[in-house]
C-alpha positions as CSV (number, residue, x, y, z in Angstrom):
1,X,83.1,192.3,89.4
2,X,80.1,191.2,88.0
3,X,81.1,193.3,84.1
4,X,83.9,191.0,84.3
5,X,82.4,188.1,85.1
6,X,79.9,189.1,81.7
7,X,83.4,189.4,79.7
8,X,84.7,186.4,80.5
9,X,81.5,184.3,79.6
10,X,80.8,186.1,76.5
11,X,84.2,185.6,75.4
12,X,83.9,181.5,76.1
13,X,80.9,181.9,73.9
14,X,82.6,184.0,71.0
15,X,85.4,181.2,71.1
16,X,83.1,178.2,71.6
17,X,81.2,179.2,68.0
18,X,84.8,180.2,66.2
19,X,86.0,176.5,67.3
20,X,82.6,174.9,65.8
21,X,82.6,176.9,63.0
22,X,85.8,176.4,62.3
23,X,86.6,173.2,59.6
24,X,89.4,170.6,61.2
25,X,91.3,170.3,57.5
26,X,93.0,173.5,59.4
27,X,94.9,171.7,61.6
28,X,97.1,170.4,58.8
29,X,97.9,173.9,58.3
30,X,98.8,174.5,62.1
31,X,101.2,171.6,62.5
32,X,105.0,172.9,61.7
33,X,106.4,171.6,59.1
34,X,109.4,170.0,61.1
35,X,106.6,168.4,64.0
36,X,107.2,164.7,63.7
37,X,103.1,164.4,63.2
38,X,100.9,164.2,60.1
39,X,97.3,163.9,59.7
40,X,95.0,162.1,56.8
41,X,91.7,162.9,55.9
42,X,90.8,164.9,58.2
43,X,87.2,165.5,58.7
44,X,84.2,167.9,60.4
45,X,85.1,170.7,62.5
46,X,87.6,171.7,65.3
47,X,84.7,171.1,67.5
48,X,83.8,168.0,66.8
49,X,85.6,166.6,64.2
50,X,88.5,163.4,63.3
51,X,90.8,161.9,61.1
52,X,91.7,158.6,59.3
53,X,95.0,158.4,60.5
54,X,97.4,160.3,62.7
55,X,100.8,159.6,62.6
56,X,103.3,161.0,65.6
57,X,106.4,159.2,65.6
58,X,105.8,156.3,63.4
59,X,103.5,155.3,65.7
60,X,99.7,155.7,64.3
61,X,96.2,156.5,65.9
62,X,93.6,155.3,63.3
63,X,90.0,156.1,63.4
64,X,90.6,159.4,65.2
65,X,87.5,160.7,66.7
66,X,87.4,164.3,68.9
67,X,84.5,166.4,70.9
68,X,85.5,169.9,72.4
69,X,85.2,170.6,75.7
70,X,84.0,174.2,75.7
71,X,83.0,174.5,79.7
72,X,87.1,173.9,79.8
73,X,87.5,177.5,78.2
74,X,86.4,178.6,81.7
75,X,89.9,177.4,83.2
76,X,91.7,178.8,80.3
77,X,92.4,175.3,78.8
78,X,91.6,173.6,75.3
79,X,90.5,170.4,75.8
80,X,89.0,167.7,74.1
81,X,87.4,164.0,74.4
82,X,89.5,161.6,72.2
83,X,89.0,158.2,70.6
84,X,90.7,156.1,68.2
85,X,92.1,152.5,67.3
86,X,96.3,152.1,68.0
87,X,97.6,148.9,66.7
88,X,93.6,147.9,66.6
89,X,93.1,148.1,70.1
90,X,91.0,151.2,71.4
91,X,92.2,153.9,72.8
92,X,90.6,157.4,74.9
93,X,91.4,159.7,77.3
94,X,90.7,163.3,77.7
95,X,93.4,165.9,76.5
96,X,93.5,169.3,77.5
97,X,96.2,172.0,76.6
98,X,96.9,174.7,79.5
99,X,97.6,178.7,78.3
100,X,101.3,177.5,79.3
101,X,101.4,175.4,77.2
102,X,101.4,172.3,79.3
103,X,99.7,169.2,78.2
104,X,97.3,166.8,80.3
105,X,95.7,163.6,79.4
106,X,93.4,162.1,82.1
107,X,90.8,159.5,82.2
108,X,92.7,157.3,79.4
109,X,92.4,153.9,78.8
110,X,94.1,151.2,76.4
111,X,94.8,147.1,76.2
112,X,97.1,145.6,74.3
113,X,98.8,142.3,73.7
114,X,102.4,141.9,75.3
115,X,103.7,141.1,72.2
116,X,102.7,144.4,70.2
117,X,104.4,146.0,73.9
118,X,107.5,143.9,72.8
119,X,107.7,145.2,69.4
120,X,107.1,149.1,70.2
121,X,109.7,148.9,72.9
122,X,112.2,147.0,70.3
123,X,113.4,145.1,73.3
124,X,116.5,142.5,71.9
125,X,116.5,139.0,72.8
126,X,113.8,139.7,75.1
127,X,109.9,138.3,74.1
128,X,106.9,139.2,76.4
129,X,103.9,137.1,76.9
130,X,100.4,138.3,78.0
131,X,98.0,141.3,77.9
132,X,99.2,144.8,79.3
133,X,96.0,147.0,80.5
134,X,97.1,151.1,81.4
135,X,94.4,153.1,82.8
136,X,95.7,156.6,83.5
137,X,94.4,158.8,86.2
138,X,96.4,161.7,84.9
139,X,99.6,162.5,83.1
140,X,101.1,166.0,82.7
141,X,103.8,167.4,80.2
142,X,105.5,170.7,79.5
143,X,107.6,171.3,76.8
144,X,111.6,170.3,78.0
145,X,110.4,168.7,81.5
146,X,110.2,165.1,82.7
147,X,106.2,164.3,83.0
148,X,104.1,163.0,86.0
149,X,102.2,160.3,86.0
150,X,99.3,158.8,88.2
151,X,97.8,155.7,87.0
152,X,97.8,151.7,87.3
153,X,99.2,148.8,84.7
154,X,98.4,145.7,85.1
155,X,99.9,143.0,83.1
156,X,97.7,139.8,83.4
157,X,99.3,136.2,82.9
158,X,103.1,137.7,82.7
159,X,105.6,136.3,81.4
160,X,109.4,136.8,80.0
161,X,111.6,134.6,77.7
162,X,114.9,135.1,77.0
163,X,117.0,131.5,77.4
164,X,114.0,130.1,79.3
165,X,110.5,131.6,79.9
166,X,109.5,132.8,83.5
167,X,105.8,133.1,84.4
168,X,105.4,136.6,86.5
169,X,101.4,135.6,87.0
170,X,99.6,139.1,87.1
171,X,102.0,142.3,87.9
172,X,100.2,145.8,89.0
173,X,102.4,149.0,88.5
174,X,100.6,151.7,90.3
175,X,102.0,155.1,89.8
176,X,101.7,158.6,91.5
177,X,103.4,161.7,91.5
178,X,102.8,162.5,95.3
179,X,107.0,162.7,96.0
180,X,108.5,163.3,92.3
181,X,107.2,162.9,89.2
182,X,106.6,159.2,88.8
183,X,106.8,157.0,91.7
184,X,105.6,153.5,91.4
185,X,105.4,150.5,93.5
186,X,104.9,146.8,91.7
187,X,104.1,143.8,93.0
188,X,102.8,140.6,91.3
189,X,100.5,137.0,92.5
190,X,101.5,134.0,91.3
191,X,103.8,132.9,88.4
192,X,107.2,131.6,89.1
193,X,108.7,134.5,91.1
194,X,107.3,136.7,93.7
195,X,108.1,140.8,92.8
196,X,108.5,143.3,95.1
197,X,109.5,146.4,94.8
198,X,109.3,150.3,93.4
199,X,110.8,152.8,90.3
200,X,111.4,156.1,90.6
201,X,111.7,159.2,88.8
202,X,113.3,162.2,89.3
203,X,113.3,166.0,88.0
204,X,116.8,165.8,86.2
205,X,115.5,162.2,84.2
206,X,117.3,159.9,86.6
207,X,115.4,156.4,87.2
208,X,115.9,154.1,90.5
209,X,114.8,150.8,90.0
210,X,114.9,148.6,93.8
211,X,113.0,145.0,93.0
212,X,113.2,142.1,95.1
213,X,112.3,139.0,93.2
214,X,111.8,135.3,95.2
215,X,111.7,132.1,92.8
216,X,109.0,130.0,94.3
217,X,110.0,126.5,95.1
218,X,108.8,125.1,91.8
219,X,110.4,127.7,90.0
220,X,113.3,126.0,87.3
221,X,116.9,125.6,88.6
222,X,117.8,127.9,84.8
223,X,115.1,130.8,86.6
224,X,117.4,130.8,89.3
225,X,120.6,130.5,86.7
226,X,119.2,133.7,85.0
227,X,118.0,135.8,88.1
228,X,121.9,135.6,89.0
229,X,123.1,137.8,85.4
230,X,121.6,140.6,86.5
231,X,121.1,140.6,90.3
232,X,122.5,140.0,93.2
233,X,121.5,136.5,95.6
234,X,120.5,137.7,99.2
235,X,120.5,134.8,102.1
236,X,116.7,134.5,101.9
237,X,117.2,133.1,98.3
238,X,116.2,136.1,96.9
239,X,117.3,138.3,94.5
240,X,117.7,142.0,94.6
241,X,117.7,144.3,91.7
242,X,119.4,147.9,91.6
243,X,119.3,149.9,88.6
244,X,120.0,153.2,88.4
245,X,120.6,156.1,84.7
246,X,119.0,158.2,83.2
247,X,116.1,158.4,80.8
248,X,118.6,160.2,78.2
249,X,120.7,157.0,77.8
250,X,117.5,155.0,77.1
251,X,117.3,157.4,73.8
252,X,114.1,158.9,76.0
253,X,114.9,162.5,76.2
């Protein structure tokens, strides 16, 4: 027991001086050719190394900085401390890569303006106002599978214009993966409407979305106008919204 115990640590030694031996310029070489991600100048080791800019699907990490996690060797998984700049807000997280192949960020952080949200989501006719703030707990993905999620969003002075603008005051999304993958309850204070609600995800890619949303009684006769396009009045004054598809149909999968 104790010979293999020996094995095992000298092994995590032997890899831990390959890794900070080894110069990060080979990651370039790693990538496939056809992996929608590039790297530019690329600097210092696979150990503690980073890059100018990293591109994965046109969207771009600048200012890349990473620190190895060797003590992680003695799970069996490759991890690393990140940090970098996306759309010049900053951005880190830990990322670790299982033997499986299964990839976990945890401990990641990042804030940025409702607008730049608006423009990466490429939502028509639709302009979002505020700051959006994600701080994830953990998030877990393996390779043709729907990810879990545990984390909070909070998206301070909301608000959403399409004809007319609606103030949503501060929303909280809090997901967990306790009964599927992503489960997530959100609620709201102040603003024009009160939200209640949750969204759900399943194993297959199929979302439920159940919100209740209540226009205060200041809110605009034209919020109550545009709550009745897409959801359904309820004798409390309410308004109750049901959506259900599947993440394939949102070009997601």
């Amino acid at each position: 027991m104790k010979s293999r115990y020996y094995y095992i640590i000298a092994l995590v030694v032997y890899v831990s001086v390959v890794i900070a031996n080894t110069p990060a310029n080979l990651l370039r070489d790693l990538i496939p050719e056809s992996a929608p991600v590039t790297l530019q100048r690329v600097t210092g080791t696979l150990w503690d190394g980073g890059a100018a800019k990293i591109t994965i699907n046109n969207h771009v990490l600048q200012d890349t900085q990473w620190s190895f996690d060797g003590w992680q060797l003695l799970t069996g998984k490759f991890a690393f401390r990140l940090g970098a700049r996306y759309q010049n807000a900053p951005v880190s997280g830990d990322v670790a890569v299982t033997p499986l192949g299964t990839l976990i960020v945890s401990d990641a952080s990042i804030k940025l303006p409702a607008t730049v949200v608006s423009e990466i989501l490429q939502l028509p006719l639709v302009q979002l106002g505020g700051q959006f703030s994600l701080k994830l707990e953990q998030a877990s993905y393996a390779y043709r599978s729907i990810p879990s999620v545990r984390g909070t969003l909070d998206w301070k002075s909301a608000n959403v214009q399409v004809a007319s603008t609606a103030r949503l005051g501060d929303v909280v999304i809090v997901a967990t993966d306790d009964d599927m993958p992503v489960t997530a309850t959100i609620s709201n204070q102040g603003g024009d409407l009160k939200i209640q609600g949750t969204a759900t995800l399943d194993d297959e890619g199929g979302y439920v979305l159940d919100l209740n949303l209540l226009p205060n009684k200041n809110s605009a006769r034209n919020i109550n106008n545009s709550l009745k396009l897409f959801a359904a009045p309820q004798a409390d004054g309410s308004f109750q919204l049901n959506e259900t598809g599947d993440l394939s149909q949102l070009g997601l999968m």
